[in-house]
NUPA-731917 format. One record per residue (C-alpha): residue in one letter; x, y, z. Coordinates in pm, 1 decimal, decimal comma, padded with zeros to 6 digits. Example, Ala and Ser with C-alpha at 12.3 -4.5 7.8 and 13.67 -1.06 7.14 Angstrom:
REM NUPA-731917
<atom "a" <01230,0 -00450,0 00780,0>>
<atom "s" <01367,0 -00106,0 00714,0>>
//
This chain:
REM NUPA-731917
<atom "x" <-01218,0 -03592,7 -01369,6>>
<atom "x" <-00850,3 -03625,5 -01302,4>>
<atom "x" <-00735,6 -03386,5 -01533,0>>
<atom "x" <-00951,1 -03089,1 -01394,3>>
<atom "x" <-00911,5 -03220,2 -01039,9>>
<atom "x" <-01270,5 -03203,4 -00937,3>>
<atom "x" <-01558,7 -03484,1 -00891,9>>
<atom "x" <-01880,9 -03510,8 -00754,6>>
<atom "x" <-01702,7 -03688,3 -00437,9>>
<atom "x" <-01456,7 -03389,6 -00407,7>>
<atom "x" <-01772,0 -03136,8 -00376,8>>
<atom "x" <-01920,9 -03372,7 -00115,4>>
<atom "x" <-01569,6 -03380,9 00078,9>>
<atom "x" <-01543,6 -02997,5 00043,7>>
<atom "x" <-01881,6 -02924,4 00165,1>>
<atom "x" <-01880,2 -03216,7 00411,6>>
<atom "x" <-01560,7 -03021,5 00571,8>>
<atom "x" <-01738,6 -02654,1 00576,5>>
<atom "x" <-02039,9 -02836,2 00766,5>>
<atom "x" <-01829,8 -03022,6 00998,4>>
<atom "x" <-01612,7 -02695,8 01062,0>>
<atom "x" <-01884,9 -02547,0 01126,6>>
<atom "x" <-02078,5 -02779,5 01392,3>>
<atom "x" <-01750,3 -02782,0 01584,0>>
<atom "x" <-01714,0 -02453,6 01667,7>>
<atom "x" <-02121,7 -02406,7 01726,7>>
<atom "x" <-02025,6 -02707,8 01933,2>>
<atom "x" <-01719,7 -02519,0 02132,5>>
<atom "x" <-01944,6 -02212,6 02202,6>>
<atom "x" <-01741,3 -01981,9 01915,7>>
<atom "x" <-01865,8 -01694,2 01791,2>>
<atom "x" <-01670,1 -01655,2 01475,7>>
<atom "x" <-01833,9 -01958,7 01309,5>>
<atom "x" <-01790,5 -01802,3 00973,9>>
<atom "x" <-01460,3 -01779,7 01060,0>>
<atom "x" <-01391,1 -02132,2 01092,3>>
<atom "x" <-01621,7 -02279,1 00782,2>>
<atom "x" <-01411,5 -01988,3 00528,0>>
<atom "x" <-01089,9 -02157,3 00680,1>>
<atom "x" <-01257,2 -02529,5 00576,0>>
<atom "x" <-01319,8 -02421,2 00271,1>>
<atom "x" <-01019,6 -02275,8 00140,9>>
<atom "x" <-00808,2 -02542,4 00298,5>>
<atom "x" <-00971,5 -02817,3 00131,0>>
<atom "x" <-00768,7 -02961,6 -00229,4>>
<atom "x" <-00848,7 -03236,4 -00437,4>>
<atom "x" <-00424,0 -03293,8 -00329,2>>
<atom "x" <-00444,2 -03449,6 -00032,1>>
<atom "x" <-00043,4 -03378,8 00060,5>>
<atom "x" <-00075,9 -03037,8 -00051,0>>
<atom "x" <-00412,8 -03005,8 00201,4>>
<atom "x" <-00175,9 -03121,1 00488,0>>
<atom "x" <00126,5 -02828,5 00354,8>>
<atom "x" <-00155,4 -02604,4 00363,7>>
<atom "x" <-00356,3 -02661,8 00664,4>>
<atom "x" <-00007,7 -02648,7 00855,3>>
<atom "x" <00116,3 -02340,0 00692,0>>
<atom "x" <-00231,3 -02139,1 00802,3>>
<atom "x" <-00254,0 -02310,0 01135,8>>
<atom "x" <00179,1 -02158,2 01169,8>>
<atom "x" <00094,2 -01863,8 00999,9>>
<atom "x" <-00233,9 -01779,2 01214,2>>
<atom "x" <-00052,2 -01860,8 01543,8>>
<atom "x" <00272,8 -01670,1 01499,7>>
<atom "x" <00041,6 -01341,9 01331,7>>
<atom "x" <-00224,3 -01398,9 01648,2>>
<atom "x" <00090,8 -01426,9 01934,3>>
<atom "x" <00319,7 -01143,7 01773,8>>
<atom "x" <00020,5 -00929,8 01724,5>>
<atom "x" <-00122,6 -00946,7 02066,3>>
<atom "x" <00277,7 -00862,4 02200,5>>
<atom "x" <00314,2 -00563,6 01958,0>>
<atom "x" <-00064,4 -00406,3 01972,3>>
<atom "x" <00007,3 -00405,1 02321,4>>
<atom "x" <00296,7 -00235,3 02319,0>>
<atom "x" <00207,3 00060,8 02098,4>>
<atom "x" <-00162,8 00072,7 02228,2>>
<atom "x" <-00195,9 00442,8 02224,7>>
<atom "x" <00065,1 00552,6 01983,7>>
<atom "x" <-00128,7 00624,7 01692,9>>
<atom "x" <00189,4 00657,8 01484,0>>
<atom "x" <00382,2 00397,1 01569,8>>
<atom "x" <00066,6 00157,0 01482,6>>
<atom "x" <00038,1 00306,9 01176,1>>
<atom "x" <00412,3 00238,6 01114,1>>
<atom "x" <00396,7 -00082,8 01218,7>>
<atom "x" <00118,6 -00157,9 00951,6>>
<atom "x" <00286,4 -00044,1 00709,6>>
<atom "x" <00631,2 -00241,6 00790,7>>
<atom "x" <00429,2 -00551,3 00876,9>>
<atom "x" <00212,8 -00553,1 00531,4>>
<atom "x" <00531,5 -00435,2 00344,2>>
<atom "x" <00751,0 -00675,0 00491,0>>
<atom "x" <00518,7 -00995,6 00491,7>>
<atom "x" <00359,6 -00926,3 00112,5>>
<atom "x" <00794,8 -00933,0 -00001,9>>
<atom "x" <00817,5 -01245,0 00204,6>>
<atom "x" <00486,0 -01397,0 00073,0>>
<atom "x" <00635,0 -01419,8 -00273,4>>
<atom "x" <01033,1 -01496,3 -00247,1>>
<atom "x" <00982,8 -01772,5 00061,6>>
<atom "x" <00878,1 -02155,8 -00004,1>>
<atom "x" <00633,0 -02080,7 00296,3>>
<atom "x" <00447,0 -01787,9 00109,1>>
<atom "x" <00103,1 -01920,1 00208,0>>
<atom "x" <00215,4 -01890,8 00566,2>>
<atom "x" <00321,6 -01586,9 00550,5>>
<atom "x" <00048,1 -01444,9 00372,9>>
<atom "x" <-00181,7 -01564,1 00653,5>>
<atom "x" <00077,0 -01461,2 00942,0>>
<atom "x" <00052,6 -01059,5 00771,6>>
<atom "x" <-00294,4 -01056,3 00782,3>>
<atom "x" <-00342,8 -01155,5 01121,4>>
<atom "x" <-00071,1 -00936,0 01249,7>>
<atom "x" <-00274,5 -00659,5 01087,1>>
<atom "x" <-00589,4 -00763,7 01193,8>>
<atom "x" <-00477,4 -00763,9 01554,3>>
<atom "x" <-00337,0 -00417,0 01507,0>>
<atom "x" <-00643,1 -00264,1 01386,6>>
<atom "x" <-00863,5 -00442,8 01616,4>>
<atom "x" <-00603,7 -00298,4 01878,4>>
<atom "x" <-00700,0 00021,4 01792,3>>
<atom "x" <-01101,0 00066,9 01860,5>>
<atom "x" <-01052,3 -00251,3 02128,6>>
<atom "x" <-00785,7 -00314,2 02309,5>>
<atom "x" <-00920,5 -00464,1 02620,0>>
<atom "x" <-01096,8 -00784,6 02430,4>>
<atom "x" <-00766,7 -00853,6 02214,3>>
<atom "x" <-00667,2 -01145,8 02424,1>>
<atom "x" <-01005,3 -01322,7 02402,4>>
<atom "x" <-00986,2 -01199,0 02025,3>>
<atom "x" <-00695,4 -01399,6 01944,5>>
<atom "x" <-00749,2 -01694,4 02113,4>>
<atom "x" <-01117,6 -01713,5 01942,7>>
<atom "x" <-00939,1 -01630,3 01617,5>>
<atom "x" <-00699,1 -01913,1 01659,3>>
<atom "x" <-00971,5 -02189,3 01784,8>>
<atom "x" <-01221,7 -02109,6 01502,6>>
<atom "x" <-00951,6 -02160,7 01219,8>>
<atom "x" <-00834,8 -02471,8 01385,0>>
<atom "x" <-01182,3 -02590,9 01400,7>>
<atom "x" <-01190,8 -02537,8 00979,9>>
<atom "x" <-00862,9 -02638,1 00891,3>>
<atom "x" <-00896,0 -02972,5 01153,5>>
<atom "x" <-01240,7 -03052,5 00955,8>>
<atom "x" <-01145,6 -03029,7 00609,2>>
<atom "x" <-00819,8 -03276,3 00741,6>>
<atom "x" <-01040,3 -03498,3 00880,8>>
<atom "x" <-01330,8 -03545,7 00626,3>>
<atom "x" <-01023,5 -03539,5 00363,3>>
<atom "x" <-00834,5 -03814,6 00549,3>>
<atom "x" <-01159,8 -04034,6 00605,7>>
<atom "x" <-01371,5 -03986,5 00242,9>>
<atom "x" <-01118,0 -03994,0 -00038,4>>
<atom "x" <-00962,4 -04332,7 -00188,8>>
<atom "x" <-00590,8 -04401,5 -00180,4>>
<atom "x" <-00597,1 -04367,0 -00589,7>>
<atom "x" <-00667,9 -03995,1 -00565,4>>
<atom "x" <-00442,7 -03889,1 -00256,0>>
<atom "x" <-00123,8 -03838,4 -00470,1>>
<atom "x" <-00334,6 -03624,9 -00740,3>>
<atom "x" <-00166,7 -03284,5 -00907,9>>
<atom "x" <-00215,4 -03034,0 -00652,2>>
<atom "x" <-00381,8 -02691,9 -00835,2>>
<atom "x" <-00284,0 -02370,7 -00762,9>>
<atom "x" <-00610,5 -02195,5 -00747,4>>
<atom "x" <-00732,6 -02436,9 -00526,3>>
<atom "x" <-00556,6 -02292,3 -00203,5>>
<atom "x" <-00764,7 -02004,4 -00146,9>>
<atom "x" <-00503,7 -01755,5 -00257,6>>
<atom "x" <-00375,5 -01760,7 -00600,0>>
<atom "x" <-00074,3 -01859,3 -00719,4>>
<atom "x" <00188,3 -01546,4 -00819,6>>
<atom "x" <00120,3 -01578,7 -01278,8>>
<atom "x" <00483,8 -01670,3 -01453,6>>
<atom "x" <00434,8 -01366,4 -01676,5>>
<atom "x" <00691,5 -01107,0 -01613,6>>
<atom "x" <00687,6 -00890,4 -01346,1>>
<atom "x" <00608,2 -00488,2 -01405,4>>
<atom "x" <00612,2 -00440,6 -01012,8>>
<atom "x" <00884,5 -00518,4 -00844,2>>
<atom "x" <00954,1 -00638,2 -00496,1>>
<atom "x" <01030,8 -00349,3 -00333,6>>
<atom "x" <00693,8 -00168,5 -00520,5>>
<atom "x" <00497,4 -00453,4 -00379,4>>
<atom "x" <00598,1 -00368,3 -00050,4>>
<atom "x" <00507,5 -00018,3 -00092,4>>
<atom "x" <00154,1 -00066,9 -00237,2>>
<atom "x" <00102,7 -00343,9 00084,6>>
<atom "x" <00175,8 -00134,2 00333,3>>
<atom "x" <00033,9 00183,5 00198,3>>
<atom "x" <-00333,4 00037,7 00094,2>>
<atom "x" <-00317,1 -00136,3 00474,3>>
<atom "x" <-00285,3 00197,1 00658,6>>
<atom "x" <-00529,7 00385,5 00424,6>>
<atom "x" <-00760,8 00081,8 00510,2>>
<atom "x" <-00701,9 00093,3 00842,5>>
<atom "x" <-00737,6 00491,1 00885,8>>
<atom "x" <-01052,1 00520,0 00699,8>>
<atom "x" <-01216,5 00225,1 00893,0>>
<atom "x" <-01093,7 00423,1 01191,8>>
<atom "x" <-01232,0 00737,9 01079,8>>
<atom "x" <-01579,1 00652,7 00899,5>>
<atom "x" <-01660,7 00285,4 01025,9>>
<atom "x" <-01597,7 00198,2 00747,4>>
<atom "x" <-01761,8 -00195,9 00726,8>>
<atom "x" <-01611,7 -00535,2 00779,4>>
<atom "x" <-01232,1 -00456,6 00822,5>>
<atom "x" <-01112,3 -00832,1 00827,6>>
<atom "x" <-01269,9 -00868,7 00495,9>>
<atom "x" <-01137,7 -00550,7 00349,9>>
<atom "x" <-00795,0 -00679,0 00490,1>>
<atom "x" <-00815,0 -01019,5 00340,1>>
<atom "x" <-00971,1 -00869,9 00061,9>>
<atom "x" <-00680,1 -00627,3 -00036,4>>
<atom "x" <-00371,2 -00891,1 -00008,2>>
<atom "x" <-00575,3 -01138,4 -00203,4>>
<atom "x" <-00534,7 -00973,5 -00535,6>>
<atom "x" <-00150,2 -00796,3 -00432,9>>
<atom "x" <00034,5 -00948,1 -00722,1>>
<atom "x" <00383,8 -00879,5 -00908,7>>
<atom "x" <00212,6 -00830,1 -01245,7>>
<atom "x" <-00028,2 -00538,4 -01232,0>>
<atom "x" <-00243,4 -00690,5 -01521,0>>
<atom "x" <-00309,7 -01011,6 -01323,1>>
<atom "x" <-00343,1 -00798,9 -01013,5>>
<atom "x" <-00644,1 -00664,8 -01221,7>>
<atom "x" <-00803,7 -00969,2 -01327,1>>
<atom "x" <-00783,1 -01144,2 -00995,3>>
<atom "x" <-00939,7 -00835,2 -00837,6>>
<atom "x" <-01223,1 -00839,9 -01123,2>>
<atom "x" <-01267,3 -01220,7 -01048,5>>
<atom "x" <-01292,5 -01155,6 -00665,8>>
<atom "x" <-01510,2 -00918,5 -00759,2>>
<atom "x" <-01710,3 -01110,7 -00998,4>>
<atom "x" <-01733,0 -01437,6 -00754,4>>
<atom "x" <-01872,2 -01213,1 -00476,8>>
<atom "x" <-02153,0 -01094,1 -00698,9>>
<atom "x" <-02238,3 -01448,6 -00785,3>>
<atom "x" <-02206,4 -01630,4 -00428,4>>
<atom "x" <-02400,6 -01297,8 -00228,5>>
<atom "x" <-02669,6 -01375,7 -00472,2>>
<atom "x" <-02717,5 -01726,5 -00429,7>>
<atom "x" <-02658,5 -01648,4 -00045,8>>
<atom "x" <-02948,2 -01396,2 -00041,3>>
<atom "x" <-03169,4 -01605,0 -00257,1>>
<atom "x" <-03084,7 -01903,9 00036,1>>
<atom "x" <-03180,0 -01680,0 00276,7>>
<atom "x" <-03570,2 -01685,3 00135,8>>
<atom "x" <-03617,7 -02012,9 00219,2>>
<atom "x" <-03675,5 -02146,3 00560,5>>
<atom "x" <-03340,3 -02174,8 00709,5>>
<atom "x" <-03508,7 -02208,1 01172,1>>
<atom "x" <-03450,9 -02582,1 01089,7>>
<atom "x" <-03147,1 -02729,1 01105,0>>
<atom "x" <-03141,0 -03002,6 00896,1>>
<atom "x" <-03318,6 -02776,7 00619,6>>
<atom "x" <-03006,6 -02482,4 00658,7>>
<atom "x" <-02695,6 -02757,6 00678,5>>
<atom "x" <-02878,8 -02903,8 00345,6>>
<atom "x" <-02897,9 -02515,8 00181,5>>
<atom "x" <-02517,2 -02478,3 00300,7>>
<atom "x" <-02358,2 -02779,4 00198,1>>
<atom "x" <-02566,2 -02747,0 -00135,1>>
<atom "x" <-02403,6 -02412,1 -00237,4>>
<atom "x" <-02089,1 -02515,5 -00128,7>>
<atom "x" <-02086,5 -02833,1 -00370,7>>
<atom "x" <-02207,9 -02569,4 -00629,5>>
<atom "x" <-01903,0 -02326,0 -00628,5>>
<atom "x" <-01659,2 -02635,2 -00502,5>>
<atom "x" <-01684,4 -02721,7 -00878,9>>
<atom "x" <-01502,8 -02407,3 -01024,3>>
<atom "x" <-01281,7 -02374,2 -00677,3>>
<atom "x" <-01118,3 -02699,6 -00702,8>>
<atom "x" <-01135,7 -02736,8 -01063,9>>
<atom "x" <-00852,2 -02547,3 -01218,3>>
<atom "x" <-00890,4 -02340,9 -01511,0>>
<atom "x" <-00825,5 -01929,0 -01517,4>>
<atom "x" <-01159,1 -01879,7 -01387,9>>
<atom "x" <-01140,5 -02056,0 -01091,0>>
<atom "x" <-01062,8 -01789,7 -00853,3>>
<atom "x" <-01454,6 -01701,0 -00916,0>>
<atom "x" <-01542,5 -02009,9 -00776,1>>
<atom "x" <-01346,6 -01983,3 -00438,6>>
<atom "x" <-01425,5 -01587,8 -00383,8>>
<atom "x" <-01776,2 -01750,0 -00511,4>>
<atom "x" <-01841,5 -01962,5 -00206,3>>
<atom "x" <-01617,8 -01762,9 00025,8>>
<atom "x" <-01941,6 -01525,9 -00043,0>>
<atom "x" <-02160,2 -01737,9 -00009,9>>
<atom "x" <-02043,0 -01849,8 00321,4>>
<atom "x" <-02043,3 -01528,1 00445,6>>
<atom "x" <-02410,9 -01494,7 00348,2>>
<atom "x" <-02543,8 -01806,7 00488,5>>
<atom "x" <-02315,0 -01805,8 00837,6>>
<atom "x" <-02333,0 -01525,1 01090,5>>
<atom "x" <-02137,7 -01524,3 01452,0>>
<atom "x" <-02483,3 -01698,3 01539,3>>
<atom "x" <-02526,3 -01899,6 01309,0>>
<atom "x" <-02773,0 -01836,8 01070,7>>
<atom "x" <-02849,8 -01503,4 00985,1>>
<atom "x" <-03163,3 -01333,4 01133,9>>
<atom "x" <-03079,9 -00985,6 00985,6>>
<atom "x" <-02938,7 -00912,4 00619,2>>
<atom "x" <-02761,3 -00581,7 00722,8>>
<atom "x" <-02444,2 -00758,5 00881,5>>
<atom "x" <-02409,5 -00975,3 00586,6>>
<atom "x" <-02456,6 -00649,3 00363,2>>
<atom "x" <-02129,8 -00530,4 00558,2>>
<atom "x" <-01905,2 -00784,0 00553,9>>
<atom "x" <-01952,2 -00846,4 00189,5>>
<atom "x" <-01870,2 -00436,9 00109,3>>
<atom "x" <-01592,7 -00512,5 00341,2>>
<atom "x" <-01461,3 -00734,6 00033,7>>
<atom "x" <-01556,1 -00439,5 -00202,3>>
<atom "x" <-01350,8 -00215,3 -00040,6>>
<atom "x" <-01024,3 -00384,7 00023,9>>
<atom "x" <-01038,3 -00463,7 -00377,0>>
<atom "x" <-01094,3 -00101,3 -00473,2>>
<atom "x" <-00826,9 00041,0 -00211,4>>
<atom "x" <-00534,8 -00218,7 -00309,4>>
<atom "x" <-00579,8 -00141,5 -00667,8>>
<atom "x" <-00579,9 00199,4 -00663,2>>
<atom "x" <-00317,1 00187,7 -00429,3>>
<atom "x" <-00141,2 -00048,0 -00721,4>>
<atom "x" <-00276,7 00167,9 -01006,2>>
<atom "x" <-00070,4 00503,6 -00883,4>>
<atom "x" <00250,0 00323,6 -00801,0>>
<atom "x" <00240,5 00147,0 -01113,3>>
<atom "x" <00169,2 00446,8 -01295,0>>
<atom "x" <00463,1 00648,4 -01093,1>>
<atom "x" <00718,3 00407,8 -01168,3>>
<atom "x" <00629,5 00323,2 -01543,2>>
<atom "x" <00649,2 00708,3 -01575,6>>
<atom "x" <01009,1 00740,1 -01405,2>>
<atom "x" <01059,5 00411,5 -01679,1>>
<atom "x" <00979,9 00620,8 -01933,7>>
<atom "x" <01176,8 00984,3 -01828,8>>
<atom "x" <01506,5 00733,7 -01768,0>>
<atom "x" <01467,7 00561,9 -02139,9>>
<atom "x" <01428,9 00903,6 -02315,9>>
<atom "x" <01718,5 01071,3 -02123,0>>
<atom "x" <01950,9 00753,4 -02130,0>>
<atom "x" <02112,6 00841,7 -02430,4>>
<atom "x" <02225,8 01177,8 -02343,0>>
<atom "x" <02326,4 01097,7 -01971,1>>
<atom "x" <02479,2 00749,5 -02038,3>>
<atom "x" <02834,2 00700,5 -02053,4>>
<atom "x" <03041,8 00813,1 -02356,6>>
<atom "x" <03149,1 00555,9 -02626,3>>
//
């Protein structure tokens, strides 16, 4: 199992962490339990020093987004512009960071929070403070679990493992050249964030923190692997809502029965999360699904309807990123193309 990075012990570490995530922050009277088993799960790596970079990156990245947020929402509540500027230099700015600094995963984490806590800012500014601080308590509830279980289940032999890429929740940038560049990537960031944000604004749109995860997910340099990690998203939505629905017809008012159902699904799509390979991006959007499907603010869900939203919410932040990337792409292979024809004739002489 050491070359794929995955074992039956792994699974019952990962979904150990998800369950203990979760009973901590039913146990802290939290709201956003969902919140704080998704943060367990993508946290968890069969690399036990890469857990420990990560877990610290999204604790720094989710503090600084949370704390900045709160300062600047704030101070532009009511300025319908300047938010919308802000968006856009915040996603702009953060998506160019996330993929020229050694702390990209931070940074990826720190933008969406900062955006989240702008467009919550918008519809609710009086229960941003209580927002944030929730926010904060329920991720450190997830990423403290998965440390813990981590730290307490796996032998010495496996702690200096290969860390995998795919493993962290957000997939590493491809080595393939880049047909975007930095600058473009900043431009398709920050322009799919305030379309996402208006149109949630305007139509209630559902789920916004999904649709905002969602759409920096699958930003990428290469526009081709921008595509496939969008279709896998897409794909391992599909297949974790349905085994979260199908969950959801058995008895779930016990407890022991529901924690059983969870961890269950989560050992399930742990296999293809944790175990490298090009498709395992299904298996993390897989039980980030799934999760979704099975946990509620509650706990578990007693109506389908809220589940239904949050996982278009995902749907939607795909669909707006990449058309956002499809036109810019398209725009700037087109000005490619007029300055290759015409650089014969306008190019200096000799």
């Amino acid at each position: 199992m050491a070359a794929t990075g995955w074992s039956a012990r792994q699974g019952l570490i990962t979904a150990a962490s998800v369950v203990l995530a979760l009973l901590m922050a039913a146990a802290l009277g939290l709201q956003g339990l969902w919140w704080a088993a998704i943060s367990a799960w993508v946290v968890s790596n069969p690399d036990f020093s890469a857990l420990w970079r990560k877990a610290g990156m999204r604790l720094a990245g989710t503090a600084v987004g949370l704390s900045a947020g709160y300062v600047l929402a704030v101070a532009l509540e009511g300025i319908p512009l300047f938010q919308a500027l802000a968006l856009f230099i915040i996603c702009g700015v953060g998506s160019y960071l996330r993929f020229v600094s050694r702390y990209g995963y931070a940074w990826f984490y720190g933008t969406i929070t900062l955006m989240l806590m702008l467009a919550v800012s918008i519809v609710e500014t009086g229960a941003l403070f209580s927002f944030a601080q929730n926010r904060f308590l329920e991720i450190a509830c997830g990423v403290v679990a998965s440390a813990v279980i981590h730290a307490a289940a796996r032998p010495r032999s496996d702690r200096a493992a290969t860390a995998l890429p795919a493993s962290s929740g957000e997939p590493a940038a491809p080595a393939q050249p880049a047909d975007l560049d930095l600058v473009h990537i900043g431009l398709v960031a920050g322009t799919s964030a305030v379309a996402m944000v208006a149109l949630w604004s305007w139509f209630d749109l559902p789920s916004l923190p999904q649709a905002i995860g969602s759409s920096l997910a699958v930003l990428d340099k290469d526009f081709g692997a921008m595509r496939v990690r969008g279709r896998q998203r897409v794909l391992g939505c599909i297949l974790g809502a349905l085994a979260g629905l199908a969950a959801l017809l058995l008895q779930l008012d016990n407890l022991v029965v529901y924690l059983t159902v969870l961890a269950g699904g989560i050992f399930y799509f742990s296999r293809l999360h944790n175990g490298g390979g090009p498709q395992s991006y299904i298996g993390t959007q897989g039980g980030v699904a799934f999760i979704t499907a099975l946990i509620t603010d509650g706990g578990p869900p007693d109506a389908l309807m809220p589940v239904l939203e949050r996982l278009a919410g995902i749907f939607i932040g795909v669909a707006l990123m990449l058309a956002a990337s499809f036109v810019l792409s398209a725009l700037k292979r087109r000005q490619i193309a007029r300055e290759t024809a015409t650089g014969p004739t306008t190019g200096p002489a000799g």
